[in-house]
DSSP file (Angstrom, degrees, kcal/mol; ACC not computed):
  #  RESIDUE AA STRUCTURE BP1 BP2  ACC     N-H-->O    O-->H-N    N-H-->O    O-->H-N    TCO  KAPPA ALPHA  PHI   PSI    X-CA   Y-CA   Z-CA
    1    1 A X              0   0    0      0, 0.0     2,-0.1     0, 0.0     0, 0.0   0.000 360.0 360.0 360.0 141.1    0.0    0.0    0.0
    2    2 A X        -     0   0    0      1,-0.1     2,-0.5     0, 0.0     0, 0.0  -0.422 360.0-117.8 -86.6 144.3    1.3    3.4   -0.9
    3    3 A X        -     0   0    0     -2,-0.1     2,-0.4     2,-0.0    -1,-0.1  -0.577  30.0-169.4 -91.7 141.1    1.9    6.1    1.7
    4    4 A X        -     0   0    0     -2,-0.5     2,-0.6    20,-0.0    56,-0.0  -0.926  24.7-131.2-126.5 157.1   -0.1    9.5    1.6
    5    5 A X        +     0   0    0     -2,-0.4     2,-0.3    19,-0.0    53,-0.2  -0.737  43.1 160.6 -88.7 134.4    0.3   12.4    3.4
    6    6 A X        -     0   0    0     -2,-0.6    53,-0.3    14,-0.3    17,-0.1  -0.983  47.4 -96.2-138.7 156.8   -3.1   13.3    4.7
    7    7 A X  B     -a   59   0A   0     51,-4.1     2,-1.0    -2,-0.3    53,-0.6  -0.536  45.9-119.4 -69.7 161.4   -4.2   15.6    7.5
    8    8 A X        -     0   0    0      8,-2.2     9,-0.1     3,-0.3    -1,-0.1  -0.555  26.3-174.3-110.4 121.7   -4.7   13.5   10.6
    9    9 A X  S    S+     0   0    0     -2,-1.0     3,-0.3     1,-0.2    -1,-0.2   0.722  83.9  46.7 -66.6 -12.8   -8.2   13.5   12.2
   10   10 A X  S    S+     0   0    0      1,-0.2     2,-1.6     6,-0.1    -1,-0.2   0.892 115.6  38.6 -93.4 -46.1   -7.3   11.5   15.3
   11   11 A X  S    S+     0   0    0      5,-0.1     2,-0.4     7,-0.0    -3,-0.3  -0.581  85.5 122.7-105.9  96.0   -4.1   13.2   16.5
   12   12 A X        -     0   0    0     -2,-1.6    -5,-0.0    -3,-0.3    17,-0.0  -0.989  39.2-172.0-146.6 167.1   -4.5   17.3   16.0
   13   13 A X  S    S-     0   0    0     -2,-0.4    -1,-0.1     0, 0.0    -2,-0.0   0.535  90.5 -10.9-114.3 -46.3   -4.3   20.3   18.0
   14   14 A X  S    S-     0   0    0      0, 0.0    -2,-0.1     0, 0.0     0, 0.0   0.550 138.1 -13.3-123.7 -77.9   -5.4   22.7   15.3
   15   15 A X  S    S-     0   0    0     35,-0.0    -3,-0.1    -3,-0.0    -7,-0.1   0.184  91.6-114.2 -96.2 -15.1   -5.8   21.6   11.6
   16   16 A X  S  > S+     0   0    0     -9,-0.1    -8,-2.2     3,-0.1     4,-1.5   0.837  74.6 125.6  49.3  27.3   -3.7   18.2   12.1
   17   17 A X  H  > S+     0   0    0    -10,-0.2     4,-2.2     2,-0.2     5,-0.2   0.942  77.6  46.5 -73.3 -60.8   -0.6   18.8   10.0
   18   18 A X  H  > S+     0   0    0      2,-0.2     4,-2.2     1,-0.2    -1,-0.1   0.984 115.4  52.9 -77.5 -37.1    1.8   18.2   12.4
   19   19 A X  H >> S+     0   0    0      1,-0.2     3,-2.2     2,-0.2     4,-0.7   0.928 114.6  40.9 -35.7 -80.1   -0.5   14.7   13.3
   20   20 A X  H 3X S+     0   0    0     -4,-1.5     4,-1.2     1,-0.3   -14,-0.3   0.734 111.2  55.9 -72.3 -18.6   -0.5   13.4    9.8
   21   21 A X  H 3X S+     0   0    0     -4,-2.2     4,-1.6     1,-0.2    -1,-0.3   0.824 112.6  40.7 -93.5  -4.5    3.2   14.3    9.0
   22   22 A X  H <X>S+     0   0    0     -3,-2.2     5,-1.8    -4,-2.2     4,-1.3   0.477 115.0  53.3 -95.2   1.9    4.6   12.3   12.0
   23   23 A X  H  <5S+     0   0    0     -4,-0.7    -2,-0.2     3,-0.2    -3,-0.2   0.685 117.4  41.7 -89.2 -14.6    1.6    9.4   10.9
   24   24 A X  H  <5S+     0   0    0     -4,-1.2    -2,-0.2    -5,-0.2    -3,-0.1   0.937 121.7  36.7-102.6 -66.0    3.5    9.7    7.0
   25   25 A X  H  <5S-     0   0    0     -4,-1.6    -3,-0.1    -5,-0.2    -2,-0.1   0.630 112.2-127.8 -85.7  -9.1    7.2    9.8    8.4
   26   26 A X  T  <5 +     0   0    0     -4,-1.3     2,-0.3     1,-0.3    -3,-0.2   0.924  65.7 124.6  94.2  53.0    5.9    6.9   11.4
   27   27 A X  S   <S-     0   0    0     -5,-1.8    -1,-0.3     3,-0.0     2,-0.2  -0.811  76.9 -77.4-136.8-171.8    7.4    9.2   14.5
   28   28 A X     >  -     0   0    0     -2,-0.3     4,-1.2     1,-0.1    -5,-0.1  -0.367  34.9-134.5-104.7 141.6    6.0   10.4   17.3
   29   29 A X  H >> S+     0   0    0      2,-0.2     4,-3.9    -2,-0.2     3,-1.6   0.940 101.7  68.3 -69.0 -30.6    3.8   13.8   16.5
   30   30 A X  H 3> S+     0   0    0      1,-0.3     4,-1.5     2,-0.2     5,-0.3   0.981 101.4  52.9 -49.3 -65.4    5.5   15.8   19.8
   31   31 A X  H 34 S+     0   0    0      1,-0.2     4,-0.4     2,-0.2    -1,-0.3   0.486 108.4  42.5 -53.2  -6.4    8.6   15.7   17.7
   32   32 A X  H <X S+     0   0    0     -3,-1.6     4,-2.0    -4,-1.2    -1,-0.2   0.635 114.9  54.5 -91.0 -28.8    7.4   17.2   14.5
   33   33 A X  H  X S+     0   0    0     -4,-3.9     4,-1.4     2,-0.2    -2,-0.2   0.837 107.2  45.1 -84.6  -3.9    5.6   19.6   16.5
   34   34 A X  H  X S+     0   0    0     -4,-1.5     4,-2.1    -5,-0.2    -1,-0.2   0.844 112.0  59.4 -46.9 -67.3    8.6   20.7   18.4
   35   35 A X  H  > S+     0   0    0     -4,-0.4     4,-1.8    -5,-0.3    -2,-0.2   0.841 104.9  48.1 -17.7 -70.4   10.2   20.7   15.0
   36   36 A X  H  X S+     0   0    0     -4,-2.0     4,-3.2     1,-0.2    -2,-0.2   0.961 110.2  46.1 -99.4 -78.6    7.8   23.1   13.7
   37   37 A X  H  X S+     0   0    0     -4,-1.4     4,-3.2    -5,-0.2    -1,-0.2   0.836 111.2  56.0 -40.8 -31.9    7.9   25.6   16.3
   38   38 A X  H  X S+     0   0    0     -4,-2.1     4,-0.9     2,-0.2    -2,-0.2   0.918 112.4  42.8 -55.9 -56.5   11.7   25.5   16.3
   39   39 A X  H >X>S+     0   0    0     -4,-1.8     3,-3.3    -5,-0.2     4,-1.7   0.999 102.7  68.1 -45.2 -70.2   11.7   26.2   13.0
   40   40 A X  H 3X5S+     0   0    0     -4,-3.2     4,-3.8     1,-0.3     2,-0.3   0.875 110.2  32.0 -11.2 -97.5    9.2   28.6   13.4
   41   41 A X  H 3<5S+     0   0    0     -4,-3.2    -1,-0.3     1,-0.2    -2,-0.2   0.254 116.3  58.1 -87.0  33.2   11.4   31.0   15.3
   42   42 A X  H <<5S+     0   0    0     -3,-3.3    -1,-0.2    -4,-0.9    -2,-0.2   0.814 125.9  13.1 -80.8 -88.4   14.3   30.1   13.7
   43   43 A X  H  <5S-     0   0    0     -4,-1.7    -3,-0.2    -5,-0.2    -2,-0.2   0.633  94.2-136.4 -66.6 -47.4   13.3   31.0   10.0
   44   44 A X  S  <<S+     0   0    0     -4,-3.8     3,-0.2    -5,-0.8    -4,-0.1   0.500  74.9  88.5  95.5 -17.0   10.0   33.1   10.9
   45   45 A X     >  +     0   0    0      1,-0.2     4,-0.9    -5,-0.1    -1,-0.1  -0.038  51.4 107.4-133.6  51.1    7.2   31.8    8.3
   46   46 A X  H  >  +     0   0    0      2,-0.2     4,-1.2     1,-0.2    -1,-0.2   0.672  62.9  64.4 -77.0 -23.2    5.6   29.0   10.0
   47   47 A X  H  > S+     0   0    0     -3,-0.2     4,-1.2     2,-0.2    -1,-0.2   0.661 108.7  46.9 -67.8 -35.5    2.4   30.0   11.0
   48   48 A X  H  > S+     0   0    0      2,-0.2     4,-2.4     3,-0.1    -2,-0.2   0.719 112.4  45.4 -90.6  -2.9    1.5   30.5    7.1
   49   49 A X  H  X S+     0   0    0     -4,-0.9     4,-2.9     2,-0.2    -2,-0.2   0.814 109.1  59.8-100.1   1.0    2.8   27.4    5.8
   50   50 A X  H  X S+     0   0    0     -4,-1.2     4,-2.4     2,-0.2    -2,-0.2   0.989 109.1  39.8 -16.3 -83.7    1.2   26.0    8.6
   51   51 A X  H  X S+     0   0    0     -4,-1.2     4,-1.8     2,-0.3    -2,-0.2   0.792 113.6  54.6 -56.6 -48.7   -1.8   27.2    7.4
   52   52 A X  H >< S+     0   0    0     -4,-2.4     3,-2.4     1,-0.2    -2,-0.2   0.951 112.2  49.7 -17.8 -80.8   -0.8   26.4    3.3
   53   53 A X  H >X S+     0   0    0     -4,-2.9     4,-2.9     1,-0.4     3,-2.5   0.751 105.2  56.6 -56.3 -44.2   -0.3   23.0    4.7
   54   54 A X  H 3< S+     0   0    0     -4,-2.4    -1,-0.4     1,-0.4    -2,-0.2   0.934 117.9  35.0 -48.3 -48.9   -3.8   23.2    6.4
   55   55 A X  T << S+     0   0    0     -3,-2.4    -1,-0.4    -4,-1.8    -2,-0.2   0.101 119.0  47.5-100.6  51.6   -5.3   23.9    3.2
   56   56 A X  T <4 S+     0   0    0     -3,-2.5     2,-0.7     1,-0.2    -1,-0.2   0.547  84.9  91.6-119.4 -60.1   -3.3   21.9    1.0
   57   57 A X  S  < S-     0   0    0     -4,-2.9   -50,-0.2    -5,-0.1    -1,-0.2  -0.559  79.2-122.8 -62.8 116.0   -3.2   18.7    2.6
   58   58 A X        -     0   0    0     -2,-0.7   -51,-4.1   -53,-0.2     2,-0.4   0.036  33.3-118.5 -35.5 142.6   -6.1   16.2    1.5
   59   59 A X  B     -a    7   0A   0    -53,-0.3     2,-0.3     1,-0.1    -1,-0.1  -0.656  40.4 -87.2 -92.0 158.8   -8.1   15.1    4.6
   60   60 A X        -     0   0    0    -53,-0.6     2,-0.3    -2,-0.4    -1,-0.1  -0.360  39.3-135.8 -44.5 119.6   -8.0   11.5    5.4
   61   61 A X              0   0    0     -2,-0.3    -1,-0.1     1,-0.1   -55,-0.0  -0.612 360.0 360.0 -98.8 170.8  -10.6    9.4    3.8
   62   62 A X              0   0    0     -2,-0.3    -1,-0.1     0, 0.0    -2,-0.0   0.636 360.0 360.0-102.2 360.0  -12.4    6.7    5.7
């Protein structure tokens, strides 16, 4: 079976992004979101591709 990036509907805080991209890369979701914020105020434009991703990423189908 082929992997997809999807958002994830069980493990999300806001949108699921950071959920579904540690269910695609099969690590624990604290550590992408850790990631993310680090980045974040590292680099500075994470809260919109956050939000890209939101609306980018297919939701899960059941």
């Amino acid at each position: 079976m082929k992997k997809k990036l999807t958002l994830s509907q069980t493990d999300k805080k806001i949108f699921g992004v950071c959920g579904g991209m540690a269910e695609y890369l099969e690590v624990d979701s604290t550590f992408i979101r850790i990631m993310w914020v680090a980045a974040s105020l590292v680099w500075g434009a994470g809260i919109l591709i956050y939000i890209l991703c939101a609306i980018i990423i297919p939701k899960k189908e059941n």
